[in-house]
N, CA, C and O atoms as a printed pandas DataFrame, in Angstrom:
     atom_number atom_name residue_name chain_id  residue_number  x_coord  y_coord  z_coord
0              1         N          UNK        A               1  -13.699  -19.162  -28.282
1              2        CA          UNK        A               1  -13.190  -17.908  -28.788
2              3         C          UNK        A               1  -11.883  -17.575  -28.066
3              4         O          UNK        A               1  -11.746  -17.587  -26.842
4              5         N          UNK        A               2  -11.075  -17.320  -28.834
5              6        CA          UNK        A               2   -9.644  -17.098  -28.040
6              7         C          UNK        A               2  -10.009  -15.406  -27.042
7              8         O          UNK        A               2  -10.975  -14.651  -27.144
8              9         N          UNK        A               3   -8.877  -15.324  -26.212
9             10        CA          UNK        A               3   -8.796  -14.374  -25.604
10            11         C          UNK        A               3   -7.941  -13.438  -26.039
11            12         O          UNK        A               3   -6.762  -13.763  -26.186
12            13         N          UNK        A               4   -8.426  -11.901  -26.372
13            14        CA          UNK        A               4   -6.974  -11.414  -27.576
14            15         C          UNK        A               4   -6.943  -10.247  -26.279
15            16         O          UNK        A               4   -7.047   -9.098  -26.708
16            17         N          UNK        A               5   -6.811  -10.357  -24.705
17            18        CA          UNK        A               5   -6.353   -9.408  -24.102
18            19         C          UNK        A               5   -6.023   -9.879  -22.854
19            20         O          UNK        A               5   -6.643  -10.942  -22.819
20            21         N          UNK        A               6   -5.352   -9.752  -21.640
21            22        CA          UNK        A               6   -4.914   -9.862  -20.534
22            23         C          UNK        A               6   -6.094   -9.431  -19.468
23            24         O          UNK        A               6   -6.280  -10.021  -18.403
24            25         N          UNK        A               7   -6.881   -8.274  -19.943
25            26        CA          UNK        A               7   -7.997   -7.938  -19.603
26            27         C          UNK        A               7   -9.030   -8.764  -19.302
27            28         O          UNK        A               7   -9.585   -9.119  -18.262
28            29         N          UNK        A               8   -9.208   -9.079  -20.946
29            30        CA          UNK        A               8  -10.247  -10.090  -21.138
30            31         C          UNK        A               8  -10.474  -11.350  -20.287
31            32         O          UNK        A               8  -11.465  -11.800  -19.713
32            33         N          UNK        A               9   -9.204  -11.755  -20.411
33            34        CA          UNK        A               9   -9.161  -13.349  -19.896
34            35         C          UNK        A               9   -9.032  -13.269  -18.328
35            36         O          UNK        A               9   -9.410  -14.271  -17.719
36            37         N          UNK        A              10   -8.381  -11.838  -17.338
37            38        CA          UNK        A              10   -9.207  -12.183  -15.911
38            39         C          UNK        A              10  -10.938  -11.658  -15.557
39            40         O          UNK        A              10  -11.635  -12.018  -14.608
40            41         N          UNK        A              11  -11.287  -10.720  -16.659
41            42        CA          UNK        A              11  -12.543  -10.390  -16.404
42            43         C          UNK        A              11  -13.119  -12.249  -16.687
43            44         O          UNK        A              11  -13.560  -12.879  -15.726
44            45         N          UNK        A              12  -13.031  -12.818  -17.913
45            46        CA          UNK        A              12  -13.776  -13.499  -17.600
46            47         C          UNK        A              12  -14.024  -14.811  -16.543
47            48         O          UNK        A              12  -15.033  -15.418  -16.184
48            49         N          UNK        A              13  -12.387  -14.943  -16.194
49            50        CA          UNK        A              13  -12.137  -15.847  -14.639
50            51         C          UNK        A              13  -12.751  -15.136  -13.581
51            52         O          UNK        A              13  -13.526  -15.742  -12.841
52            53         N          UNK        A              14  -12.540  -14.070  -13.425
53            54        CA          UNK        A              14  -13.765  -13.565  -12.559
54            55         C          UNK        A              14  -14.914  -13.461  -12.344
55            56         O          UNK        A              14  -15.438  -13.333  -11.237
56            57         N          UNK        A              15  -15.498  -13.508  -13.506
57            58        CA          UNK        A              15  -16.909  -13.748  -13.931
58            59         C          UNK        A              15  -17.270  -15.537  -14.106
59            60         O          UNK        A              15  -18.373  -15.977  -14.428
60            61         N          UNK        A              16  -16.283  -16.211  -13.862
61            62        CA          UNK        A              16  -16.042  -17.788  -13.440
62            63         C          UNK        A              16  -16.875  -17.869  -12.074
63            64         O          UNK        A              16  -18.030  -18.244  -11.874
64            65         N          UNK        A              17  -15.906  -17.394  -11.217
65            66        CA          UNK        A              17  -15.618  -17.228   -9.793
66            67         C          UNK        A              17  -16.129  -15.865   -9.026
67            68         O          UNK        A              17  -15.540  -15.350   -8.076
68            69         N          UNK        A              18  -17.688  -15.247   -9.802
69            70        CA          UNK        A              18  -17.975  -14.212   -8.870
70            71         C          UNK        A              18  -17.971  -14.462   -7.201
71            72         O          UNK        A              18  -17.197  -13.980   -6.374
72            73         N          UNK        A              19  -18.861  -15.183   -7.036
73            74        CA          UNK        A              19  -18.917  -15.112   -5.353
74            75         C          UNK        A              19  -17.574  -15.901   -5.017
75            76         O          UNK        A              19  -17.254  -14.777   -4.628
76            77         N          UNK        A              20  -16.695  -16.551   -4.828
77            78        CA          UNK        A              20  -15.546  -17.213   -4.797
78            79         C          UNK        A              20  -14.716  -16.127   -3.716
79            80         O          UNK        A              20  -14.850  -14.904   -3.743
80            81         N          UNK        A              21  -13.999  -16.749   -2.948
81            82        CA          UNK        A              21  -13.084  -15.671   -2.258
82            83         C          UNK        A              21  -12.094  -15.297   -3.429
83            84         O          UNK        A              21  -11.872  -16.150   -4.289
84            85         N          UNK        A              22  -11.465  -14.006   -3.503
85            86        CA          UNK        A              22  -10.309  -13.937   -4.330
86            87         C          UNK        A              22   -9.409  -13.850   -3.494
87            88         O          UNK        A              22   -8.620  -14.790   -3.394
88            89         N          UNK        A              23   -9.217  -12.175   -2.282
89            90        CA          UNK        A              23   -8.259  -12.132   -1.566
90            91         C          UNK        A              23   -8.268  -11.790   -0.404
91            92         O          UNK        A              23   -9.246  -11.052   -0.285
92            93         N          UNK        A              24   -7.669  -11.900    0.706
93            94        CA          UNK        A              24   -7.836  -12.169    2.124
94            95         C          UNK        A              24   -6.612  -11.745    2.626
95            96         O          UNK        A              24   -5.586  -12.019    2.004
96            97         N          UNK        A              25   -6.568  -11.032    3.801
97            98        CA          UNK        A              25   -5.818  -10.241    4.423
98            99         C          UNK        A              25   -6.199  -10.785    6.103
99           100         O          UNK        A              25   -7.342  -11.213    6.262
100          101         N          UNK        A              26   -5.344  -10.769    7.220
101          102        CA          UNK        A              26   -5.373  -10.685    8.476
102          103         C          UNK        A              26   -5.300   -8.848    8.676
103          104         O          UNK        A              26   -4.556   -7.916    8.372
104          105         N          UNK        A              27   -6.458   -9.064    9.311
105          106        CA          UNK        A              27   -7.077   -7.901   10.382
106          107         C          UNK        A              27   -5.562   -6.855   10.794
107          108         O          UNK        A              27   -5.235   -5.691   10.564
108          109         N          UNK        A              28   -5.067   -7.786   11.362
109          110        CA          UNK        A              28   -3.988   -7.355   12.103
110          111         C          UNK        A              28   -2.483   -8.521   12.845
111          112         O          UNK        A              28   -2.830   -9.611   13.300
112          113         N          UNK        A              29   -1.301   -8.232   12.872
113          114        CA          UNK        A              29   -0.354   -9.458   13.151
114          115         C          UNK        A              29   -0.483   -9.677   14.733
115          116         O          UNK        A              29    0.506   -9.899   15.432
116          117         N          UNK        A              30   -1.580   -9.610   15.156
117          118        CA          UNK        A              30   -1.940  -10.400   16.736
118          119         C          UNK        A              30   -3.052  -11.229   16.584
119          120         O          UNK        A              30   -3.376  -11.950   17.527
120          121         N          UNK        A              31   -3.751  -11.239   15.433
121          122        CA          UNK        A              31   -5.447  -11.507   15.249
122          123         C          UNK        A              31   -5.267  -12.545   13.650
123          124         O          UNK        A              31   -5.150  -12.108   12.505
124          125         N          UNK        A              32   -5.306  -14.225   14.178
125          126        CA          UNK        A              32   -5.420  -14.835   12.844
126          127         C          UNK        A              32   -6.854  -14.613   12.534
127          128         O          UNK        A              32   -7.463  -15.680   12.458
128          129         N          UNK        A              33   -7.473  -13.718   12.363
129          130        CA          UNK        A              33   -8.691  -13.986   11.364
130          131         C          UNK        A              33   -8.745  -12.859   10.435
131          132         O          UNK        A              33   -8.543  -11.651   10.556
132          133         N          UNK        A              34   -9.163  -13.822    9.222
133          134        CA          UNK        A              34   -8.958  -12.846    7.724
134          135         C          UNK        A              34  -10.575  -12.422    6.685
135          136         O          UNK        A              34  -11.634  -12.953    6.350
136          137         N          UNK        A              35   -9.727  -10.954    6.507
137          138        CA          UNK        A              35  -10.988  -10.626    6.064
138          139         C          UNK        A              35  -10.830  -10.974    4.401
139          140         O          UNK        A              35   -9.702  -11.146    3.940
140          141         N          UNK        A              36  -11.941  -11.059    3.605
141          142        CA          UNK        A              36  -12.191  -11.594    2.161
142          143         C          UNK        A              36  -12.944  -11.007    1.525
143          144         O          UNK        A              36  -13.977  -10.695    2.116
144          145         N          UNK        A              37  -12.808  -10.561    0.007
145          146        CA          UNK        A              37  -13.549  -10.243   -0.441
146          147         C          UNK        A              37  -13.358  -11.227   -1.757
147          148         O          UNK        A              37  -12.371  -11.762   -2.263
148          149         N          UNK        A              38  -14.778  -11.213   -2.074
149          150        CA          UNK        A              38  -15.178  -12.206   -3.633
150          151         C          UNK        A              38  -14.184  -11.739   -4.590
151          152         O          UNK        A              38  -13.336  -10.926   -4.221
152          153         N          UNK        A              39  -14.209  -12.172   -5.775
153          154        CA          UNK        A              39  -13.972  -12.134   -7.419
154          155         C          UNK        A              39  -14.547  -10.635   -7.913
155          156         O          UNK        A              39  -14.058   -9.685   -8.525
156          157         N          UNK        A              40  -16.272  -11.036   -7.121
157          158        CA          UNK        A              40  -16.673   -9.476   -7.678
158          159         C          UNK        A              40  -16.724   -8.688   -7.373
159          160         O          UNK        A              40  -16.909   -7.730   -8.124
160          161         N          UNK        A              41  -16.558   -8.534   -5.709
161          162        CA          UNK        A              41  -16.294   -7.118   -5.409
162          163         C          UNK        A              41  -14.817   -6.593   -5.478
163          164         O          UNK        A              41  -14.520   -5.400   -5.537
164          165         N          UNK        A              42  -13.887   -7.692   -5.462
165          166        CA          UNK        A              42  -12.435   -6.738   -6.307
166          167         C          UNK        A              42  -12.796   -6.335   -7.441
167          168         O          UNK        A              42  -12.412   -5.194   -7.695
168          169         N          UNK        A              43  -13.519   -6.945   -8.391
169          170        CA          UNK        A              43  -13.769   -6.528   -9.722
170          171         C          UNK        A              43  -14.575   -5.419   -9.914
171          172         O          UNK        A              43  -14.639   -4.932  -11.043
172          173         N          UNK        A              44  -15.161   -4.970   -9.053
173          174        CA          UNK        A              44  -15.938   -3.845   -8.593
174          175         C          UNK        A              44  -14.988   -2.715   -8.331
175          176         O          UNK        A              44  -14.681   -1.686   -8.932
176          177         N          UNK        A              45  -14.703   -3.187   -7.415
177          178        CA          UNK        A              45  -13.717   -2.119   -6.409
178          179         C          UNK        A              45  -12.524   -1.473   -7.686
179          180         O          UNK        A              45  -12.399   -0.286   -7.987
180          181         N          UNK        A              46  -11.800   -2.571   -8.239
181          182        CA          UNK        A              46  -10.441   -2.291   -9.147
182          183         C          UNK        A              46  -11.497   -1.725  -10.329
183          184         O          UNK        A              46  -10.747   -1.215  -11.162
184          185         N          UNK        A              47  -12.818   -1.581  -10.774
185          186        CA          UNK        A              47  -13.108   -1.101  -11.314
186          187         C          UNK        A              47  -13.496    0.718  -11.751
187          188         O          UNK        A              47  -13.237    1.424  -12.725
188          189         N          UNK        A              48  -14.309    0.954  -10.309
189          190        CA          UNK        A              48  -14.257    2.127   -9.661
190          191         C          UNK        A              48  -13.163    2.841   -9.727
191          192         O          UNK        A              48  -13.426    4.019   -9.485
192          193         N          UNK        A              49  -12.210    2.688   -9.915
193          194        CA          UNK        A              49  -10.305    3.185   -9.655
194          195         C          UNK        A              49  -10.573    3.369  -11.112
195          196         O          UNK        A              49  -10.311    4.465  -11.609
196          197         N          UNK        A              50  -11.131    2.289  -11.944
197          198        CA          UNK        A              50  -10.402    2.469  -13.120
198          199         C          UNK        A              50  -10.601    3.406  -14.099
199          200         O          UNK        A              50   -9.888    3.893  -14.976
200          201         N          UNK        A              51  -12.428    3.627  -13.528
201          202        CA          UNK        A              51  -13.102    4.607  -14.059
202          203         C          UNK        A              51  -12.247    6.031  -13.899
203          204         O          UNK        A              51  -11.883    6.861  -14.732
204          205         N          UNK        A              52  -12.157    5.978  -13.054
205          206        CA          UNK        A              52  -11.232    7.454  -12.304
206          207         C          UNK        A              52   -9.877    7.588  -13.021
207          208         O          UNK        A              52   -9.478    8.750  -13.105
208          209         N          UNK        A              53   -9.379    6.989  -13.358
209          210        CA          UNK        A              53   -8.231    6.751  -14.095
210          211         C          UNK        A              53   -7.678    6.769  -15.409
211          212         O          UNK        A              53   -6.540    6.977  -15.830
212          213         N          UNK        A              54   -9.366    6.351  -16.247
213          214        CA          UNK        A              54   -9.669    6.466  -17.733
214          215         C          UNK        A              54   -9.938    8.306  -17.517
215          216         O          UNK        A              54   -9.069    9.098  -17.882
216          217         N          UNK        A              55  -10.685    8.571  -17.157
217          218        CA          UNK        A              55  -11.229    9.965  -17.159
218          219         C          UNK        A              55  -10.562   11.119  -16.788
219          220         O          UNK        A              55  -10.922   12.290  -16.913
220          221         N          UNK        A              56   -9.102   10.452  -16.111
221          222        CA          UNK        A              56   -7.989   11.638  -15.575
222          223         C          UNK        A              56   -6.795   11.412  -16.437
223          224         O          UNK        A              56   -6.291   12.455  -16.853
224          225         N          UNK        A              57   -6.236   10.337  -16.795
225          226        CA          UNK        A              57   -5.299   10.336  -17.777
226          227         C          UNK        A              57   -5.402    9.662  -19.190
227          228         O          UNK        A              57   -6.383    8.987  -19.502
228          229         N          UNK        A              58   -4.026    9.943  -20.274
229          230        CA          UNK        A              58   -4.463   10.086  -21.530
230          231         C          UNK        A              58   -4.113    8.458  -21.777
231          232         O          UNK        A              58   -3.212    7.896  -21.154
232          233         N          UNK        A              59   -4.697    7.991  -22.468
233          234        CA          UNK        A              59   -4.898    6.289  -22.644
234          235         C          UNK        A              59   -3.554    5.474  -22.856
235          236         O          UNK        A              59   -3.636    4.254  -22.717
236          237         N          UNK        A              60   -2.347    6.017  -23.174
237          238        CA          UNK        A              60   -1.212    5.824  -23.329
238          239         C          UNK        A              60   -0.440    6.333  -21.970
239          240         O          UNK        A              60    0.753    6.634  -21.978
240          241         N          UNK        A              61   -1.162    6.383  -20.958
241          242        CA          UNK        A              61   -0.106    6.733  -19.476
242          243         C          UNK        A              61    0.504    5.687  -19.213
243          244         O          UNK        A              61    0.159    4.589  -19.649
244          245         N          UNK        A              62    1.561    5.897  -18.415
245          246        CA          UNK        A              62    2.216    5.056  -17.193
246          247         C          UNK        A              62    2.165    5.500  -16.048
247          248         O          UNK        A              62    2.659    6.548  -15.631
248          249         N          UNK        A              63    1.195    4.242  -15.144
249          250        CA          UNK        A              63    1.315    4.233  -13.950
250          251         C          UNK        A              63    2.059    3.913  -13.108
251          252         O          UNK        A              63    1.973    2.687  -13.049
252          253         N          UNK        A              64    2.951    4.353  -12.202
253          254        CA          UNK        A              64    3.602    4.089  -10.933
254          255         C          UNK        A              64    3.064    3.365  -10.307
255          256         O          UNK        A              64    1.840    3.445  -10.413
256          257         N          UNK        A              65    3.501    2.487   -9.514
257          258        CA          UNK        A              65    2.584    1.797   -8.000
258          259         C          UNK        A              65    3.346    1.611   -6.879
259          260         O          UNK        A              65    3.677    0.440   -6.688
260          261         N          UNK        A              66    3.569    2.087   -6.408
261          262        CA          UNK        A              66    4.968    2.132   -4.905
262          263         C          UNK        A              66    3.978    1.716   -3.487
263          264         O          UNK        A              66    2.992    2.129   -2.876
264          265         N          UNK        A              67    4.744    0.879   -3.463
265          266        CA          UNK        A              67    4.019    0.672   -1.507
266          267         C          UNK        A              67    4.027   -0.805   -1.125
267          268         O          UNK        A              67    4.274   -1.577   -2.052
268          269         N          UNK        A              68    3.849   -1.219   -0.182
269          270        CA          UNK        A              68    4.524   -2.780    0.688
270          271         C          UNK        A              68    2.944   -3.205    0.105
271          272         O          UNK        A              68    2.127   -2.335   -0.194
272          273         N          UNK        A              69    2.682   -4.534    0.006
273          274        CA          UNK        A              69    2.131   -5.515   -0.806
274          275         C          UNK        A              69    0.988   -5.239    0.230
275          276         O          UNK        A              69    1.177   -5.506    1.417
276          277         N          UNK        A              70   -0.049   -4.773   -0.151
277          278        CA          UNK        A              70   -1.513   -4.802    0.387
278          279         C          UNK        A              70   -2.594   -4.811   -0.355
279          280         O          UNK        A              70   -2.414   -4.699   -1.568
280          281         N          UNK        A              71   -3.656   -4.912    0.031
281          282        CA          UNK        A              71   -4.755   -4.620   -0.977
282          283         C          UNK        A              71   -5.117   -3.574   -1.801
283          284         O          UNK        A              71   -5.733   -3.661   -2.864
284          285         N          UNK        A              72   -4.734   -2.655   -1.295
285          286        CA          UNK        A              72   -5.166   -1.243   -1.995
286          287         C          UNK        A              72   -4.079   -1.371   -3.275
287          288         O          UNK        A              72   -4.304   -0.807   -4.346
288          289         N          UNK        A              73   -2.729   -2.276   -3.007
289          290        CA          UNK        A              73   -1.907   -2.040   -4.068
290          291         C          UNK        A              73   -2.523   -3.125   -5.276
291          292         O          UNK        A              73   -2.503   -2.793   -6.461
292          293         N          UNK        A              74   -2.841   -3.902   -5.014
293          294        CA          UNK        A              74   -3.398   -5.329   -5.924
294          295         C          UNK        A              74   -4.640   -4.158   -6.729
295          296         O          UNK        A              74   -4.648   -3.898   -7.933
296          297         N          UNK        A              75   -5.557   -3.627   -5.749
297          298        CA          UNK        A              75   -6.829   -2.227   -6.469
298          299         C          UNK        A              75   -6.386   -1.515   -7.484
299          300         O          UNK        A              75   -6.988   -1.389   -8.550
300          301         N          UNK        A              76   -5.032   -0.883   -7.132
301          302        CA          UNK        A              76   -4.464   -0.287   -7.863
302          303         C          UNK        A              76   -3.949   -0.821   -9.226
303          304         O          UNK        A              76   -4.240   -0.266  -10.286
304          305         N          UNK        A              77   -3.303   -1.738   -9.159
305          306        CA          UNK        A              77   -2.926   -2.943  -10.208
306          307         C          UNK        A              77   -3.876   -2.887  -11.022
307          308         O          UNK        A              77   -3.934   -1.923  -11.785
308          309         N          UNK        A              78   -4.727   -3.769  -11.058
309          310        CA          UNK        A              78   -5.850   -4.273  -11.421
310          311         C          UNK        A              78   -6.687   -2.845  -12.310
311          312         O          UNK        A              78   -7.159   -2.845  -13.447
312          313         N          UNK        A              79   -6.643   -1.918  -11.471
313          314        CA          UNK        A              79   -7.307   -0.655  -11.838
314          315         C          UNK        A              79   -6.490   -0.324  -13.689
315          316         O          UNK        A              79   -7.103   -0.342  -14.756
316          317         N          UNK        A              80   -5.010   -0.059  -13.474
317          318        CA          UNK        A              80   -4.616    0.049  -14.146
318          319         C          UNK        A              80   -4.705   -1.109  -15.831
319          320         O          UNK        A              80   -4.919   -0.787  -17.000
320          321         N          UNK        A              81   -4.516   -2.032  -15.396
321          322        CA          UNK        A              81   -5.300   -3.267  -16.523
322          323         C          UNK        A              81   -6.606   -3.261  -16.819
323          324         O          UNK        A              81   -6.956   -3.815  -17.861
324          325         N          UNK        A              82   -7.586   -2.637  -15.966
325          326        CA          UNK        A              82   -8.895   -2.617  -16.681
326          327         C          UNK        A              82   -8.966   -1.250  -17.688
327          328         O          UNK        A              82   -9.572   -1.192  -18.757
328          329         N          UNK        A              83   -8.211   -0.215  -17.077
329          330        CA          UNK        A              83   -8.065    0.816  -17.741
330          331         C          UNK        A              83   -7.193    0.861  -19.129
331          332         O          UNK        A              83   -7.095    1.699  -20.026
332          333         N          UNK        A              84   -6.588   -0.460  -18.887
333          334        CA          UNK        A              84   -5.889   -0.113  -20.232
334          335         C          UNK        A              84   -4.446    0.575  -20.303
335          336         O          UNK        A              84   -3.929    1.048  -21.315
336          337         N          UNK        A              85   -3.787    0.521  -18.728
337          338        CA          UNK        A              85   -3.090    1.350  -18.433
338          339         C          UNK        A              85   -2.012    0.421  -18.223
339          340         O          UNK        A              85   -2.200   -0.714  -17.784
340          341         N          UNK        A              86   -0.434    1.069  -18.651
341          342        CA          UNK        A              86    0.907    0.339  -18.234
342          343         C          UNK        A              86    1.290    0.832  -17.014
343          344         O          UNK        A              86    1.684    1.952  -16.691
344          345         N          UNK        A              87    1.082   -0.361  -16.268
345          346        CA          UNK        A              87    1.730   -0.320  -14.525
346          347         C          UNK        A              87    2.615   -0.434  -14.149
347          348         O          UNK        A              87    2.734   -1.658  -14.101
348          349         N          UNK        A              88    3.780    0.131  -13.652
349          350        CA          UNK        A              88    5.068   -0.182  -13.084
350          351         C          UNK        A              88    4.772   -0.260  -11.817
351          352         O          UNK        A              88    3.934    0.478  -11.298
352          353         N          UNK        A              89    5.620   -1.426  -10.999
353          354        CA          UNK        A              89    6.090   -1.521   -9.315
354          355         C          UNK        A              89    7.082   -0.879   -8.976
355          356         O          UNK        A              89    8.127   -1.152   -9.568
356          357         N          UNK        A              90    7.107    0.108   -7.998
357          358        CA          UNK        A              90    8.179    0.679   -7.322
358          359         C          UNK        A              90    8.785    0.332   -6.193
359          360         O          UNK        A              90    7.989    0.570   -5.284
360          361         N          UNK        A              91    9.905   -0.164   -5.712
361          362        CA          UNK        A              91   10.180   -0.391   -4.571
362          363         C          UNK        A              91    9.928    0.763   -3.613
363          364         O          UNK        A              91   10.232    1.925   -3.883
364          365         N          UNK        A              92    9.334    0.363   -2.437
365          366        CA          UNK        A              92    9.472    1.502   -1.456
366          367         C          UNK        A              92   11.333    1.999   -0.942
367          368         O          UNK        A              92   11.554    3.085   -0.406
368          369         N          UNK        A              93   12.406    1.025   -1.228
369          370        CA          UNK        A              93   13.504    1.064   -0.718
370          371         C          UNK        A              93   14.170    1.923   -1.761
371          372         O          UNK        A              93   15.264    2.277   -1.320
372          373         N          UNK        A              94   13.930    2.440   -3.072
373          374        CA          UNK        A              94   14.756    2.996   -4.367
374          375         C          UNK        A              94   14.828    4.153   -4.145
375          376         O          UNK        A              94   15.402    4.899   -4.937
């Protein structure tokens, strides 16, 4: 069955790769050890956001996303695509 959404086709790579690491971050820049979370608990997590997001704005919003490349921003991302929502990146420097 083809994939007729952008949605569709990482929910179901995720649902590939539930337990799978997706993304991983260092603790801190003195400390190489990185923390990880699966496929499904981003898919969880960016989900939770998204709920919040369907239920506060009108289905045709645009989202902003401003801030240096971390996890909460990828949450955010993600949030916005499950929701159905158009995401823009903002430089923090503009």
């Amino acid at each position: 069955m083809p994939t007729t959404s952008l949605a569709r086709a990482f929910s179901e790579k995720f649902s590939e790769r539930a337990s799978q690491r997706c993304l991983g971050w260092r603790r801190s820049q003195s400390d190489d050890t990185y923390t990880w979370v699966s496929y499904e608990e981003f898919r969880s997590q960016s989900g939770k956001v998204a709920a919040s997001l369907r239920q506060r704005l009108p289905p045709d919003a645009y989202v902003g996303i401003m801030g240096h490349n971390c996890y909460e921003w990828f949450i955010a991302d993600f949030a916005c695509l499950w929701a159905g929502l158009c995401s823009v990146p903002l430089s923090e420097s503009q």
